[in-house]
C-alpha positions as CSV (number, residue, x, y, z in Angstrom):
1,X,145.4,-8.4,113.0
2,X,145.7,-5.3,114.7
3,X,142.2,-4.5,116.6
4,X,141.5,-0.4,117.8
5,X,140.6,0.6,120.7
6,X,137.4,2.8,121.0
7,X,138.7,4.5,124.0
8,X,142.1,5.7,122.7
9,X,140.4,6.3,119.5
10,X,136.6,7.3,119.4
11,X,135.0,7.7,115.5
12,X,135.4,11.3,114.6
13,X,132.1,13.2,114.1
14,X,130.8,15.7,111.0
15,X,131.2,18.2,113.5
16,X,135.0,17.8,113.6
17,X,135.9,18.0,110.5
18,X,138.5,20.9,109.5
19,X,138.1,22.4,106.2
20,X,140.3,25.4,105.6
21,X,137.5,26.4,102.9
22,X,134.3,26.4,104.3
23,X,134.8,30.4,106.3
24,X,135.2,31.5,102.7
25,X,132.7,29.6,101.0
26,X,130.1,31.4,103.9
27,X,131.5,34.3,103.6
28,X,130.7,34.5,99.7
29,X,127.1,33.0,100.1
30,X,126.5,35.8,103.4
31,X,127.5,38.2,100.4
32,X,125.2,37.3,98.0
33,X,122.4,37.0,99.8
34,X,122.8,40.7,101.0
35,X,123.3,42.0,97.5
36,X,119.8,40.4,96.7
37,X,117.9,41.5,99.4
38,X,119.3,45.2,98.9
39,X,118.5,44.6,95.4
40,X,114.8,43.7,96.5
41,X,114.5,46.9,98.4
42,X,115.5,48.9,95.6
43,X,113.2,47.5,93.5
44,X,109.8,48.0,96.1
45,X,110.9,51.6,96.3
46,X,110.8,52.1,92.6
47,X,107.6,50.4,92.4
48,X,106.2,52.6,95.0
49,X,107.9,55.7,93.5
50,X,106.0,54.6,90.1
51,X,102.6,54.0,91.2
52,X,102.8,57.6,92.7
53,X,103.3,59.1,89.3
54,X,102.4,56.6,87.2
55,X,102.0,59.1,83.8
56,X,104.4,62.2,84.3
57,X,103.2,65.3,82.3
58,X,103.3,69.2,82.6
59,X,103.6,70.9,85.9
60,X,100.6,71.8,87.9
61,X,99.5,75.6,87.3
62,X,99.0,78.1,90.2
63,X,95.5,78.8,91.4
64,X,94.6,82.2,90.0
65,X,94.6,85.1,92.5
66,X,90.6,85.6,92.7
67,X,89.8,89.0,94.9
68,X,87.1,88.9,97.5
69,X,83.4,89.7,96.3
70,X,82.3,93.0,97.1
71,X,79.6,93.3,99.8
72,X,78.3,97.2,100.0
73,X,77.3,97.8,96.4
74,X,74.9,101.1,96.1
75,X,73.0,102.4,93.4
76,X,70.8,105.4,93.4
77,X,69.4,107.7,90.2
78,X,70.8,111.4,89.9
79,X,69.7,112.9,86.9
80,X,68.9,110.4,83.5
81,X,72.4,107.9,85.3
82,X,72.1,105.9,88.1
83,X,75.7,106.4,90.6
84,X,76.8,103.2,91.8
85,X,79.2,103.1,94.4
86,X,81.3,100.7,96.2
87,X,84.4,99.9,98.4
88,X,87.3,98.1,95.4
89,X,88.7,94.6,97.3
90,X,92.0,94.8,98.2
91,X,92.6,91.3,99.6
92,X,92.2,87.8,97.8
93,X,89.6,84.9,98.9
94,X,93.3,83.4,100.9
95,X,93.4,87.0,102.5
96,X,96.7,87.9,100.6
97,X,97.2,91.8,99.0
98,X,96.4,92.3,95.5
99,X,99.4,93.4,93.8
100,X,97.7,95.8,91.9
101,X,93.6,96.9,92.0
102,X,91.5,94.4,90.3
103,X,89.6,94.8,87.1
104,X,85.7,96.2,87.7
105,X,82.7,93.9,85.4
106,X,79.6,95.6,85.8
107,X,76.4,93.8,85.5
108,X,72.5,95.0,84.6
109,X,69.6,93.8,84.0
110,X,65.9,94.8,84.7
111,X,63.0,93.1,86.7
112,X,59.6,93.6,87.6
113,X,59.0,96.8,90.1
114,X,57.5,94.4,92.8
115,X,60.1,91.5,92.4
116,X,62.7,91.1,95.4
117,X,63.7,87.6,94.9
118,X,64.2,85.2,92.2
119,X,66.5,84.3,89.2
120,X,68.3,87.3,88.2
121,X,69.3,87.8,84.6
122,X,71.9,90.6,83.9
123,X,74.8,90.9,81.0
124,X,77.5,92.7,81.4
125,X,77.3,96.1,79.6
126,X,81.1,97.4,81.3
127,X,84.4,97.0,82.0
128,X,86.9,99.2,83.9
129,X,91.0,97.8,83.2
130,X,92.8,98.1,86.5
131,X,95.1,100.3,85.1
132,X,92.5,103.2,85.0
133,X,90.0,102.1,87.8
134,X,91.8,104.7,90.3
135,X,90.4,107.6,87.8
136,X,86.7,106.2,89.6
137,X,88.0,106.1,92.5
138,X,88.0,108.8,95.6
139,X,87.8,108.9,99.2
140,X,88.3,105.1,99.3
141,X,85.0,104.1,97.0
142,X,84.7,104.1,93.5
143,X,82.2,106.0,92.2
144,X,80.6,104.9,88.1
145,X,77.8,106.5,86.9
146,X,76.0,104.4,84.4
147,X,74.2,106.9,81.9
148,X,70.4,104.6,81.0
149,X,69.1,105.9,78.0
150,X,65.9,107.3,77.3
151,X,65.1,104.1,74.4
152,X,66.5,101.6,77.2
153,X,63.9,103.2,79.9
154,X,61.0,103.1,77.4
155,X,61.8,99.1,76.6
156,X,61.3,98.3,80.6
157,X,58.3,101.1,81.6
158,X,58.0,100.3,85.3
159,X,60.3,97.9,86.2
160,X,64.0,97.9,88.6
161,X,67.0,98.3,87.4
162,X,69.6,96.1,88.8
163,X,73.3,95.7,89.2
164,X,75.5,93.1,90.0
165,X,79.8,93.8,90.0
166,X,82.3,91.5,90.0
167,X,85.8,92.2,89.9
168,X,89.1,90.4,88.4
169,X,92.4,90.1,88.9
170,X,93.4,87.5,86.8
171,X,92.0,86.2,83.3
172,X,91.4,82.8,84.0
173,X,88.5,83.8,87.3
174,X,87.1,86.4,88.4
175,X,85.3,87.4,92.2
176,X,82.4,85.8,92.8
177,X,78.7,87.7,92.4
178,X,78.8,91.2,94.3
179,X,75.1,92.1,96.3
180,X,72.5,93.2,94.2
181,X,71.7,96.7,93.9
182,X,67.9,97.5,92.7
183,X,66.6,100.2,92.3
184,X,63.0,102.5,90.3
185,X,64.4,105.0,87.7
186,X,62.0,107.4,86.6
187,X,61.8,110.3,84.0
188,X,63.3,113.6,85.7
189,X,62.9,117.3,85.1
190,X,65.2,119.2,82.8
191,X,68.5,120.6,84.3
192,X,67.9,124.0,85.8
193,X,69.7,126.5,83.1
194,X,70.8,128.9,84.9
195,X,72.0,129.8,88.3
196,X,73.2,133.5,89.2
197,X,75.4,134.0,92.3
198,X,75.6,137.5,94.4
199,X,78.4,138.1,97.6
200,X,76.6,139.7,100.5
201,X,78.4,140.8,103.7
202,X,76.4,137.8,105.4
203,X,76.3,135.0,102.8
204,X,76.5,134.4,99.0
205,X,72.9,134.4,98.0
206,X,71.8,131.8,94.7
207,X,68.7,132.3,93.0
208,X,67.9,130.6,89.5
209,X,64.9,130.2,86.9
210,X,62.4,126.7,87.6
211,X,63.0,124.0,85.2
212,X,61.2,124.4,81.7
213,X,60.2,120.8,81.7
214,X,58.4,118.4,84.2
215,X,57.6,114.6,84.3
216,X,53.8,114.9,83.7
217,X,53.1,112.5,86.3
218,X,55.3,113.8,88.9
219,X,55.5,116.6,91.0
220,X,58.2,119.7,91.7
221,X,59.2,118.9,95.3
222,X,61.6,121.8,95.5
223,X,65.4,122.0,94.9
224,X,68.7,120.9,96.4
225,X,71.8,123.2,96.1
226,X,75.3,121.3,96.2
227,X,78.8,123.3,96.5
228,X,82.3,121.9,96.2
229,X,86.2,124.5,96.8
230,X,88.2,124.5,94.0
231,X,91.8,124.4,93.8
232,X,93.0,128.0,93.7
233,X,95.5,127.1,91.1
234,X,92.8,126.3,88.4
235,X,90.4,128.7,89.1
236,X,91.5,130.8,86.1
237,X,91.2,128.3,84.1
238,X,87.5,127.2,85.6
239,X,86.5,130.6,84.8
240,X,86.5,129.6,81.0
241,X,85.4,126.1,81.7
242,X,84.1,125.1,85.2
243,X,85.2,121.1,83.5
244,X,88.8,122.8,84.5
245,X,88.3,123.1,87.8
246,X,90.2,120.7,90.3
247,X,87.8,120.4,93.3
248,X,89.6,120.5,96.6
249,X,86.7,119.0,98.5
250,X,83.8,117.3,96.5
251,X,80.8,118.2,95.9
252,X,78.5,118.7,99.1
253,X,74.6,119.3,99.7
254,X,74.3,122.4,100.9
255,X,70.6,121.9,102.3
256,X,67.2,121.5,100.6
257,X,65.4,124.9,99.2
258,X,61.6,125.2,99.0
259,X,61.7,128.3,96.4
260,X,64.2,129.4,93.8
261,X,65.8,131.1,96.4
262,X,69.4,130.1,98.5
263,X,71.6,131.2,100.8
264,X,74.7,130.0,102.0
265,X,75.8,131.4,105.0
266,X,78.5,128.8,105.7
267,X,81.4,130.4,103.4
268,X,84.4,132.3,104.0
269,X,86.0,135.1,102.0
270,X,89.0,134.3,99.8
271,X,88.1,130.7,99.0
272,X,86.7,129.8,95.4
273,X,83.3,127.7,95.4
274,X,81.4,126.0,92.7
275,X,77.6,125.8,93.0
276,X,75.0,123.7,91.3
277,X,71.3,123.2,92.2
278,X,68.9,120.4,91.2
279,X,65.3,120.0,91.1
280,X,63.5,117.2,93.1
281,X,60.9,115.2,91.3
282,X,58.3,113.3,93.4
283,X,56.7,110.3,92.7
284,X,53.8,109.1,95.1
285,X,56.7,107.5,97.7
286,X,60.1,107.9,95.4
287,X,61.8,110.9,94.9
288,X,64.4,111.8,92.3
289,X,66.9,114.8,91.2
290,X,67.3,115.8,88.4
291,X,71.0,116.4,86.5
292,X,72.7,119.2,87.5
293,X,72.3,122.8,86.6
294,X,74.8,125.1,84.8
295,X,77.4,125.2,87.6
296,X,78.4,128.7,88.6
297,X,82.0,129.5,90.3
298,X,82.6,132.6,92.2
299,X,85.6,134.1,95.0
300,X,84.2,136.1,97.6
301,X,86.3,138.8,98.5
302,X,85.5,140.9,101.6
303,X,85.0,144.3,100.6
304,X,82.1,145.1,103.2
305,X,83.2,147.9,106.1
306,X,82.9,147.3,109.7
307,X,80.1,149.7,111.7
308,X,81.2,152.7,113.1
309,X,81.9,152.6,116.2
310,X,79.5,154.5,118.6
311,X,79.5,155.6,122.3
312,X,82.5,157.8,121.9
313,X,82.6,160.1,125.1
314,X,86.0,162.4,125.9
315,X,87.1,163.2,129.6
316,X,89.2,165.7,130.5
317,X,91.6,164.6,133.1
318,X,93.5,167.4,135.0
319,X,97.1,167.5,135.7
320,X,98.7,165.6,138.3
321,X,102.6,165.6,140.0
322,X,103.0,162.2,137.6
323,X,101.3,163.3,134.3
324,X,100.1,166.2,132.9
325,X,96.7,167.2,131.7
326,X,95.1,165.2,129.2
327,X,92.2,163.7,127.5
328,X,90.7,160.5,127.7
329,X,88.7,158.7,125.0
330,X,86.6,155.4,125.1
331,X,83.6,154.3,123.3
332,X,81.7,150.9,122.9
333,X,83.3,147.3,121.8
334,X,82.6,146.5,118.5
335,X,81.1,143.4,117.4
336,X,82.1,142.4,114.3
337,X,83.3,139.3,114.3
338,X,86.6,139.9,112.2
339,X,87.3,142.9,113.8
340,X,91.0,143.8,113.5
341,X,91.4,147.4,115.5
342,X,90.4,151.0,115.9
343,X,91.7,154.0,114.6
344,X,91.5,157.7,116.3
345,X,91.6,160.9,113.9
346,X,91.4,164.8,115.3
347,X,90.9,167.9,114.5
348,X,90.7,171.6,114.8
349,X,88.4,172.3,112.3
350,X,84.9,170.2,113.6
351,X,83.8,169.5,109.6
352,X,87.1,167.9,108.6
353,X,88.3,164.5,109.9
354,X,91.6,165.5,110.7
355,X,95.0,163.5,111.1
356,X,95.3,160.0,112.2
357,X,96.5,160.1,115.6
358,X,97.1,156.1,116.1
359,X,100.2,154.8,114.0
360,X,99.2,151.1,114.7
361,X,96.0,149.9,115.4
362,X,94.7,149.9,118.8
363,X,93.1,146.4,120.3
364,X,90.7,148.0,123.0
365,X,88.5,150.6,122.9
366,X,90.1,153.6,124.9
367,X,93.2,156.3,124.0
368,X,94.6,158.8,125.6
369,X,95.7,161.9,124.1
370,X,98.6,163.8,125.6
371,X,99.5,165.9,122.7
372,X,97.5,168.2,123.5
373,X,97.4,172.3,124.3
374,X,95.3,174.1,126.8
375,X,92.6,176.1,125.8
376,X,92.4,174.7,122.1
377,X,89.0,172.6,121.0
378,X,89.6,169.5,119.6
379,X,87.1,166.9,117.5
380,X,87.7,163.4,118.2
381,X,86.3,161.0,115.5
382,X,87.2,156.9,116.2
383,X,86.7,154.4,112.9
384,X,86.5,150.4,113.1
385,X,89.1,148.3,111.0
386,X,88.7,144.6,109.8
387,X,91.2,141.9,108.7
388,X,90.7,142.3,105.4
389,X,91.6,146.1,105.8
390,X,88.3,147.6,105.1
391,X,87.9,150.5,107.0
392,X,84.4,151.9,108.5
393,X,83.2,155.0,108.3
394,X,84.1,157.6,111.1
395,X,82.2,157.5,114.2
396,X,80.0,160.2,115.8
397,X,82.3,163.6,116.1
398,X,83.2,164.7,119.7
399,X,84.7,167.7,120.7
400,X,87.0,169.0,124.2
401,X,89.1,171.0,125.3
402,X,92.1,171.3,128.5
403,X,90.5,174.5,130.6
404,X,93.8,177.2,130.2
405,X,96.4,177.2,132.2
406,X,96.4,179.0,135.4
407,X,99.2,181.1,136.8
408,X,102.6,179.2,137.4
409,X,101.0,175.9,134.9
């Protein structure tokens, strides 16, 4: 029997086996297990995707643009209306620009005289489209007038009026609550019905009738007179119907007036001014205007002469080798204050102005006459011109003469 040897021929192990299919068979099984782990990954994202959004529907909305709330609201009474005023937002609550100016909600209510504080209860009673908010507005504020009537003042005898404003630029929200404005409003004389308007050389002077009716329980404090320009291009029109007249500054108080009595000294010539006056109402600590009077429009024209000049003296100045013989005439600065020039006139004849010797007018007060003969009395008369061309009358008359010639002159 043939017996092997061990160490020729040692058993062979598991780990020497060849098999020229076991590469491909791990191969294939590294292959599937990556495919199902990638799989797996897939899947936990999905999952994750889906709990985010777990029930898809309709897009989110944009937040409404909401303006800031207004902080300087105003009210005060003038006439049977109380004027509220107040600076429009022009910036959202994210401190963006609003495309356009917001709507304008006005709010009122009434409360007790002595109440400051508390639960405030208005309605709305307006509303102002942004498309015609900029007909309220001017000089950066808009300005509403909120006309109370007399049944609405009987139905809260004694109490404030108050007003809240909000303001929206979109439907869905509006600004949040504006300050509160409060205020008394109390019954007011009757407009002043007429006003009459004179041009003086040193102001326009206003004088009108008192009103025909005051507030039993108050008492006439005196008046206020207001004055605006008008545009030059409507004053025509104005004439007819001061409601035509395009104001090119608004309408200003003047200062108060103790009497039926004004003048306004702060003018000048040439412009066109509208004037109204109200009465003032007093009531114990409050007092009140009343609407305003008929307004009367007037252009002042200057059509008021300078003074005559005075101090006119004439010098004889003899002959010397560089100028002949001649007279000299001066007389006092004038002091009007649109003083333009002077004018000299002369004659033979002492009752008759004469001819005007100047061709232009003369800026200072001296001229010197070399057109002149010996032994021939002249009358000098000097007038006073102003820039609106009104001439003064003629000055005090003065009269010279050159002494005649002597031989060989």
């Amino acid at each position: 029997m043939e017996t092997r040897n061990s160490a020729l021929a040692p058993p062979l192990g598991e780990s020497q086996i060849r098999c020229p299919a076991r590469g491909s068979i791990r191969r294939a099984a590294h292959r599937i297990e990556t495919s199902f782990f990638f799989r797996i990954s897939i899947f936990a994202c999905l999952a994750l995707a889906l709990a985010g959004c777990a029930a898809p529907g309709e897009p989110t909305p944009p937040q409404p643009v909401v303006p800031k709330a207004i902080g300087d609201l105003a009210a005060r009474q003038e006439g049977d209306g109380v004027v509220l005023t107040f600076s429009l937002p022009t910036r959202s609550m994210q401190d963006e620009p609003l495309a356009e100016p917001p709507a304008i909600e006005i709010y009122r209510g009434f409360r007790p005289a002595a109440a400051t504080a508390g639960k405030l209860s208005t309605r709305l009673v307006y509303t102002i489209p942004s498309a015609v908010v900029d007909t309220y507005t001017g000089a950066g504020q808009v300005r509403f007038i909120d006309p109370l009537l007399a049944e609405e003042l009987a139905a809260h005898p004694g109490e404030q009026a108050v007003y809240m404003v909000r303001t929206r630029a979109a439907k869905r929200r509006a600004s949040a609550d504006s300050n509160v404005a409060a205020l008394r409003v109390y019954p007011v004389p009757a407009p002043i019905a007429d006003v009459r308007a004179q041009v003086t050389e040193t102001g326009i002077e206003l004088s009108w009738s008192a009103p025909q009716r005051v507030p039993a329980d108050a008492a006439l404090a005196g008046y206020r007179v207001y004055r605006a320009e008008v545009e030059p291009e409507s004053a025509a029109a104005a004439e007819k119907d001061p409601a035509k007249a395009r104001l090119k500054t608004p309408f200003v108080l003047l200062g108060p007036a103790p009497a039926t009595f004004f003048r306004d000294m702060q003018f000048e010539f040439g412009r066109t001014y509208l004037y109204t006056v109200r009465s003032v109402a007093q009531y114990e600590t409050d007092s009140v205007e009343s609407a305003n009077s008929q307004p009367v429009m007037l252009t002042p024209q200057d059509t008021f002469a300078p003074a005559a000049p005075k101090g006119l003296v004439v010098i004889v100045v003899p002959a010397t080798p560089e100028a002949p013989a001649h007279l000299e005439l001066s007389w006092d600065i004038s002091t009007e204050t649109d003083l333009a020039g002077y004018h000299v006139y002369r004659s033979e004849e002492p009752d008759k102005r004469g001819e005007r010797l100047t061709r232009e007018l003369l800026l200072a007060p001296t001229y010197r006459d070399m057109s002149i003969a010996p032994a021939r009395r002249y009358t000098y008369r000097v007038t006073a011109m102003d820039r609106a061309g009104n001439e003064s009358a003629p000055s005090a008359a003065v009269a010279a003469e050159l002494p005649p010639a002597g031989p060989g002159q």
